[in-house]
VOTOR-733952 format. One record per residue: x, z, y of N, C-alpha, C in turn. Coordinates in steps of 0.001 Angstrom, whole numbers, padded with zeros to 6 digits, always signed. Each point is the difference from the previous one (the first is absolute). Layout:
residues N
XZYXZYXZY...
This chain:
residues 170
-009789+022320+104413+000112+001281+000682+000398-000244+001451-000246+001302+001219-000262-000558+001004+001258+000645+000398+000664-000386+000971+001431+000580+000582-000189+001280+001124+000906+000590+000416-000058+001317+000776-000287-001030+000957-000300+000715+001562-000150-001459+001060-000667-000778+000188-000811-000561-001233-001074-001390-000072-001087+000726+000450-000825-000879+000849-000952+000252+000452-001733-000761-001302-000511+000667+000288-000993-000037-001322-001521+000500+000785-001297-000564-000176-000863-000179+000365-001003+001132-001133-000329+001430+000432+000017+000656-001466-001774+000313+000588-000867-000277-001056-001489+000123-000008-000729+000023+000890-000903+000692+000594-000197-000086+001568+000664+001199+000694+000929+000347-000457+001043+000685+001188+000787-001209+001139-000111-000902-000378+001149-000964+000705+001591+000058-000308+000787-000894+000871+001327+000080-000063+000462+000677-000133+001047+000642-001224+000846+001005+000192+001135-000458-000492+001321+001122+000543+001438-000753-000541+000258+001266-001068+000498-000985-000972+000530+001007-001717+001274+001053+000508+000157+000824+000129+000837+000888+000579+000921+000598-001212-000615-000016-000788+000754+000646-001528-000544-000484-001198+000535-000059-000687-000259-000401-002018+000323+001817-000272-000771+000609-000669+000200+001066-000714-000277+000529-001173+000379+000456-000668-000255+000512-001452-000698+001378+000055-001005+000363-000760-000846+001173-000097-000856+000501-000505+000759+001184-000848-000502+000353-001452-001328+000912-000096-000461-000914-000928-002106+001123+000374+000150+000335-001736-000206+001347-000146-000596+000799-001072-001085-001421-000764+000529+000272-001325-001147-000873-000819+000329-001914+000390+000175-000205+000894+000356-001414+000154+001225-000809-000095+001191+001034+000399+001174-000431-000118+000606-000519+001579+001499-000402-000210+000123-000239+001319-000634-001890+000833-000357+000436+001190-000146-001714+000281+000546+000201+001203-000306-001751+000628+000748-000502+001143-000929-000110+000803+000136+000284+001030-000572+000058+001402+000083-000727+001007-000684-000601+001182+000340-000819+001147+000150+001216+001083+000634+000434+000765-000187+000458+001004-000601-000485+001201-001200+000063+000986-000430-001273+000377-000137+000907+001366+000339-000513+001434-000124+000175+001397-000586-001041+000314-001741+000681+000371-000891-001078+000699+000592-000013+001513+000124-001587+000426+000719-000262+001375-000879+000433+001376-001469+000207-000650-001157+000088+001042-000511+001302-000311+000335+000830-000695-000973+001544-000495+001081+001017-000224-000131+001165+000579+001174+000974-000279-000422+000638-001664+000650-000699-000808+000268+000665-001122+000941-000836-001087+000236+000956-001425+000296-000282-000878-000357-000429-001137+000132-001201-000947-000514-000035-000990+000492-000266-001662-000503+000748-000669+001022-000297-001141-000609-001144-001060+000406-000860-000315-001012-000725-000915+000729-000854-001308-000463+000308-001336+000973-000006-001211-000003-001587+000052+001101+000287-000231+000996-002007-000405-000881-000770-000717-000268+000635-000907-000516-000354-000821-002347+000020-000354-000236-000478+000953-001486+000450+000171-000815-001431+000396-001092-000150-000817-000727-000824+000002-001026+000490+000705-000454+001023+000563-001090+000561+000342+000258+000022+001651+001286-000153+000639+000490-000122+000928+000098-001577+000794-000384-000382+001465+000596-001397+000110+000757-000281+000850+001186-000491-000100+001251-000148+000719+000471-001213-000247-000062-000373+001341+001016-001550-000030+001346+000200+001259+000833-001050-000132+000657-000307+001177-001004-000809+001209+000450+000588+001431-000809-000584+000819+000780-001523+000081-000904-000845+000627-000119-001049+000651+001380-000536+000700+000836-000953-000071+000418-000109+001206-000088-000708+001779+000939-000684+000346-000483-000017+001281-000887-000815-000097+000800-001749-000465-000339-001277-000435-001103+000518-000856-001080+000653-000994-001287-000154-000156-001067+000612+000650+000567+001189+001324-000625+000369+000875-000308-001039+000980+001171-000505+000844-000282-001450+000540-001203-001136-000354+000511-000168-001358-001079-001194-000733-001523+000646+000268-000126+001489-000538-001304+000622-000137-000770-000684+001501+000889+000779+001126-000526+000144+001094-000296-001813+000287+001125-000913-000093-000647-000692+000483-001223-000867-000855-000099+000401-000975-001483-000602-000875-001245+000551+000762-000107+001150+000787-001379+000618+000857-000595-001138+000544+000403-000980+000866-001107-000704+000499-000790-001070-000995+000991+000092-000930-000767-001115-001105-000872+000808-001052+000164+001357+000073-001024+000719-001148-001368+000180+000116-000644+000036-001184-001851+000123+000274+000493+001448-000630-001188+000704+001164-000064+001311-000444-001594+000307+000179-001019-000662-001138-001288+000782+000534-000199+001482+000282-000530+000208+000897-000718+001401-000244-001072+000514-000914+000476+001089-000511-000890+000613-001358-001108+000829+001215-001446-000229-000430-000401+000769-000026-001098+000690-001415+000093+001330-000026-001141+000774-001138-001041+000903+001077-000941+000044-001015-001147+001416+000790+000922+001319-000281+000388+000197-001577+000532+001145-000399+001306+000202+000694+000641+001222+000278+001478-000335+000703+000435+000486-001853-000029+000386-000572+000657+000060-001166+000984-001399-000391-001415-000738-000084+000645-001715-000583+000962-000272+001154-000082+000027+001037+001130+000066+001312+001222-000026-000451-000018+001992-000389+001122+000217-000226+000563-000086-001617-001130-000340-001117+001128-000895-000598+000202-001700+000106-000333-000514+000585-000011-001491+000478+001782+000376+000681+000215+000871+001069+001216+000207+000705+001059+000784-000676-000824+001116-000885+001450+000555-000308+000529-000761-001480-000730-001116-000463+000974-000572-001017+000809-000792+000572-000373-000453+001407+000678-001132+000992+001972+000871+000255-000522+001521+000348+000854+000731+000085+001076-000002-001211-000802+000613-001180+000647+000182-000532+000897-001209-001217-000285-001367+000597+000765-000768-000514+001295+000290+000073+000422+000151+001071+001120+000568+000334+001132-001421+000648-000748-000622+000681+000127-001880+000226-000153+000116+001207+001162-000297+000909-000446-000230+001560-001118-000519+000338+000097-001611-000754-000427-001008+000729-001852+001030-000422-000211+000528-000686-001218+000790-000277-000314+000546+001095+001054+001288+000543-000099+000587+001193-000182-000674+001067+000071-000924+000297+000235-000505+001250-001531-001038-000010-000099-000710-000937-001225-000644-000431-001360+001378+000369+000280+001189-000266-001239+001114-000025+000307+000038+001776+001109+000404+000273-000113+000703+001566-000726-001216+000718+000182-001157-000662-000080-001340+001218-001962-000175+000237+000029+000252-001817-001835-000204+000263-000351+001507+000533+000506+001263-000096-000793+001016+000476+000519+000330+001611+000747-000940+000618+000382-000289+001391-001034-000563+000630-000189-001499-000679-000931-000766+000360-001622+000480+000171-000260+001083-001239-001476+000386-000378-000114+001113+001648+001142+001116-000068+000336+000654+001155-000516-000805+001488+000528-001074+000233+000046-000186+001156-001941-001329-000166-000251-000395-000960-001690-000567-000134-000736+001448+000273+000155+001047-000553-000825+001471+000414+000278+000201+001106+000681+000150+000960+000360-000179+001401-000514-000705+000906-000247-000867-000472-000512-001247+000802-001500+000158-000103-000499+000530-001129-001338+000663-000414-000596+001108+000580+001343+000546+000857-000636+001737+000319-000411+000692-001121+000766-000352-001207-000613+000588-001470+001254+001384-000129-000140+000925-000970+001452+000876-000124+000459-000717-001281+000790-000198+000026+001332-000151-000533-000199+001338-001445+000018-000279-001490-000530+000930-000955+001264+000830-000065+000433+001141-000454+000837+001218-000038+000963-000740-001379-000928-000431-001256+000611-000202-000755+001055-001894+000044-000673-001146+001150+000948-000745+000504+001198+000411+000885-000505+001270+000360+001081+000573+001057+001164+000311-000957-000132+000776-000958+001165+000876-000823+000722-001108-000611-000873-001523-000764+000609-000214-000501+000963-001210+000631-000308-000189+001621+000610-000573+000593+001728+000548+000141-000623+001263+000434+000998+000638+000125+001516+000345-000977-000915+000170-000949+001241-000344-001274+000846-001388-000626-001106-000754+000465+000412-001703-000359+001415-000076+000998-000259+000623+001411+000669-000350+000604+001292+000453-000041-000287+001533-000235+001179+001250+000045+001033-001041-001393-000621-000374-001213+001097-000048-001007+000464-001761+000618-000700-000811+000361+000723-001402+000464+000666+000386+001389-000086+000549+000685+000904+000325+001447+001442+001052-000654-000486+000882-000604+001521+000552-000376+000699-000598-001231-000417-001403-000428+000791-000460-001041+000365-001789+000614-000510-000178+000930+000074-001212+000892+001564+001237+000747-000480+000795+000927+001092+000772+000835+001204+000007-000922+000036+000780-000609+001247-000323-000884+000460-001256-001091-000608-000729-000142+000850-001655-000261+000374-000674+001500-000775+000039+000965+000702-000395+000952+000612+001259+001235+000316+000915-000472+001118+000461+000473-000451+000510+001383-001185+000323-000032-000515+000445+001795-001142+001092-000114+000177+000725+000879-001007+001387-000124-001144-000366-000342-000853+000830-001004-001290-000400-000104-000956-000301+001715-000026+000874+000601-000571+000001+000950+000112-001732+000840+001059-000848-000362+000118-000911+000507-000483-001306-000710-000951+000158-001029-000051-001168-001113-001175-000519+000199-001071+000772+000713-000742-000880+000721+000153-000929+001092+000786+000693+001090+000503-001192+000806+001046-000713-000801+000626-000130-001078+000876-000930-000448-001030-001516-000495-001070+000731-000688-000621-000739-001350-001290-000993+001771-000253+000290+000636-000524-000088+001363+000481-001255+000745+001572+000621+000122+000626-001295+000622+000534-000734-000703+000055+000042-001260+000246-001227-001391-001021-000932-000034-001293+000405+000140-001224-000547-000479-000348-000428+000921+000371+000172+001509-000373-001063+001432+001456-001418-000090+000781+000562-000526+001126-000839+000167-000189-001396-001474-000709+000884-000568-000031-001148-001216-001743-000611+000545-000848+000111+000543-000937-000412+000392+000507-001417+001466+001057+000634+000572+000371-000833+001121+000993-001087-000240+000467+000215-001376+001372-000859-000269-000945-001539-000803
């Protein structure tokens, strides 16, 4: 069970901190236990039973395997996927997502960075459905990187940036 305070990595909402354990009685089911959950990046609330397999919640990361993550980038192969269909796309990416595994996230943003900036260089567009799912790869590894190491999301690209020139130069 997860403590009031602990920070916990909950489905693709991202980081949130457990704010309350609560008890709460439903007609026909009886009473159960509850997480109270404050996403750190989304204005809301969430309630989600203690007890639920259908739910996925871990503790996030800390600093020391954010560190390690980041500095494994220059040594990772990340091919780029491509399909004709964007369907296969997006399940090729959203099981990547929904592992619920940094090193997953960061492995997807790195090849759909890379594919990003080969279409660029192409004068090609860039597909709507690499766009979104860039975007999410990134949103749940930047606000769960931000909070193991302790620095605004907004700053974890230049963190993970000047890690990865410094471990390239050392």
């Amino acid at each position: 069970m997860y403590e009031v305070g602990q920070l916990v990595q909950y489905g693709s909402t991202g980081v949130c901190r457990i704010s309350e354990v609560k008890k709460q009685d439903f007609p026909n089911m009886g009473e159960r236990l509850y997480y109270v959950l404050q996403p750190l990046y989304k204005p809301c609330v969430i309630s989600v039973p203690v007890e639920s397999d259908k739910v996925f919640l871990r503790p996030i990361i800390s600093r020391e395997e954010a560190d390690r993550l980041i500095s494994l980038i220059p040594t990772l192969e990340y091919p780029v996927f491509h399909a004709r269909a964007s369907r296969e796309l997006a399940e090729r990416y959203g099981a990547l997502l929904k592992s619920h595994d940094c090193l997953d996230w960061m492995s997807l943003a790195l090849c759909l960075q890379k594919k990003k900036q080969a279409q660029l260089r192409l004068k090609r567009k860039f597909s709507s459905v690499d766009e979104r799912f860039l975007k999410q790869a990134r949103e749940l590894l930047f606000g769960e990187f931000a909070a193991a190491l302790e620095i605004p999301k907004e700053n974890v690209q230049g963190y993970i940036e000047a890690k990865v020139e410094s471990l390239k130069a050392g």
